[in-house]
N, C-alpha and C positions, 0 to 999 in steps of 0.2 A: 381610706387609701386602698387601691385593689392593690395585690400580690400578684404577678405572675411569675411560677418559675418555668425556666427553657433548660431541656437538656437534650444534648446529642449525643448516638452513641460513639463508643470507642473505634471504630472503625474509618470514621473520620477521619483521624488523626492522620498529622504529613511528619515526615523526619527530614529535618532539616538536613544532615549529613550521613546519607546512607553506607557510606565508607567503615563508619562505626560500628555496624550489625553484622552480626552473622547467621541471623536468621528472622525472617519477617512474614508473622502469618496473619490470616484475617478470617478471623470466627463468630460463629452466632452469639459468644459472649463479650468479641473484643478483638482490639487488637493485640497480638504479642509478639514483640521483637526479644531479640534475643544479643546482648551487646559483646564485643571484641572487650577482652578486660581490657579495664585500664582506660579504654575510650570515652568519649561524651557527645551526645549531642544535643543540638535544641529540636523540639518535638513542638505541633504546633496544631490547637483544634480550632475552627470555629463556631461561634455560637448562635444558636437560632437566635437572633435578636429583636425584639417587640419595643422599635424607639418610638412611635405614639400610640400611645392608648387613651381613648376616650378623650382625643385629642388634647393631649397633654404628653409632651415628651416622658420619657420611663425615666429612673434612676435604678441606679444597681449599687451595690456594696458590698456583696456576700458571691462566690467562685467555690468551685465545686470540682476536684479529679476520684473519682473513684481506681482506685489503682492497686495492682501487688507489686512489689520488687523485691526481687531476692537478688543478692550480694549487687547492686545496685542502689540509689538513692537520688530524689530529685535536688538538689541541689538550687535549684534561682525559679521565680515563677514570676511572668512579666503578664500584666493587664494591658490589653490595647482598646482602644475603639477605634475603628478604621488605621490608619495609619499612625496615631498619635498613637505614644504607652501613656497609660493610667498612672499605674503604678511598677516598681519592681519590688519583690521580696527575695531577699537572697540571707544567706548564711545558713539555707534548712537542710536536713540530713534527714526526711522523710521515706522512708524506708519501708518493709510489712506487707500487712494485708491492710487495706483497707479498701476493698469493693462494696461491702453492703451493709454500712453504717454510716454515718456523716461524725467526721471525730475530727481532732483538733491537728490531724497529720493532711487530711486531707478538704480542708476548709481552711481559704482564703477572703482575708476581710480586708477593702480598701480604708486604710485611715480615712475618708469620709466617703460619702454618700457621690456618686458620681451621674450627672444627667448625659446619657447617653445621646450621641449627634449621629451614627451609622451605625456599624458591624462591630459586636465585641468577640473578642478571640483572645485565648491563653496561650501563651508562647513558656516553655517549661524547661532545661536542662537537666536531661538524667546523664547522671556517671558509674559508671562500673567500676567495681572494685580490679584490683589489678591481679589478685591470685600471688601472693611470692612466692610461694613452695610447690604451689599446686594448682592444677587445673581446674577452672573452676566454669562456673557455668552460670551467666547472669540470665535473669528475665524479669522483662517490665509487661506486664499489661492493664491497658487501659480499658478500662470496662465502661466508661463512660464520665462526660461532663456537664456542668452546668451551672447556671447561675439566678438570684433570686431577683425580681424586676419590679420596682414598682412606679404608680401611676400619680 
């Protein structure tokens, strides 16, 4: 069985509701926004996607954000292939550093093995803490995505 894996960088990334930010920048490491407390949005990447290989449709299973968030946390992570969702995983509170390691905050496994028909993409919802006493200053960035494919 061959293995491909695709990843794209952070810069990619679309915000779904830029009403939420108050600051949005775009760097050789990444993107990084900057969230209104208290706000959320859905954030949304696509993925280089490899549907036949050696003429046989791929399957995937395994999702990839490399990410940091401070007073911030992703909260719901939605699987699509083209217009269909995969999957949803929701109740997470993923939060840190985690840019340059693969750990268990920022790896995503579909309950089975998915044969891909088009384009897959992560569709994500980060939320910011609200601050009660005090000012606070969130930041997410995405350093990059991606997914393990097979043949």
């Amino acid at each position: 069985m061959a293995l491909h894996a695709s990843w794209i960088h952070g810069n990619a990334l679309t915000v779904e509701d830029p009403s939420a930010l108050e600051g949005d920048g775009h760097y050789g490491w990444g993107r990084d926004l900057a969230f209104v407390p208290g706000k959320a949005s859905w954030l949304h990447i696509p993925l280089p996607t490899p549907v036949i290989v050696a003429d046989k449709r791929t399957m995937v299973q395994r999702f990839f954000l490399l990410f940091k968030a401070e007073s911030c946390e992703i909260r719901d992570v939605h699987i699509y292939d083209g217009s269909s969702k995969v999957q949803e995983i929701s109740g997470l509170h993923a939060e840190g550093e985690h840019r340059t390691i693969l750990d268990g905050m920022n790896t995503f496994d579909l309950a089975a093995a998915h044969t891909v028909a088009f384009g897959m993409g992560i569709t994500f919802r980060v939320q910011a803490a609200i601050g009660f006493d005090t000012r606070i200053t969130t930041r997410f960035i995405l350093a990059s995505a991606g997914a393990d494919f097979s043949a």
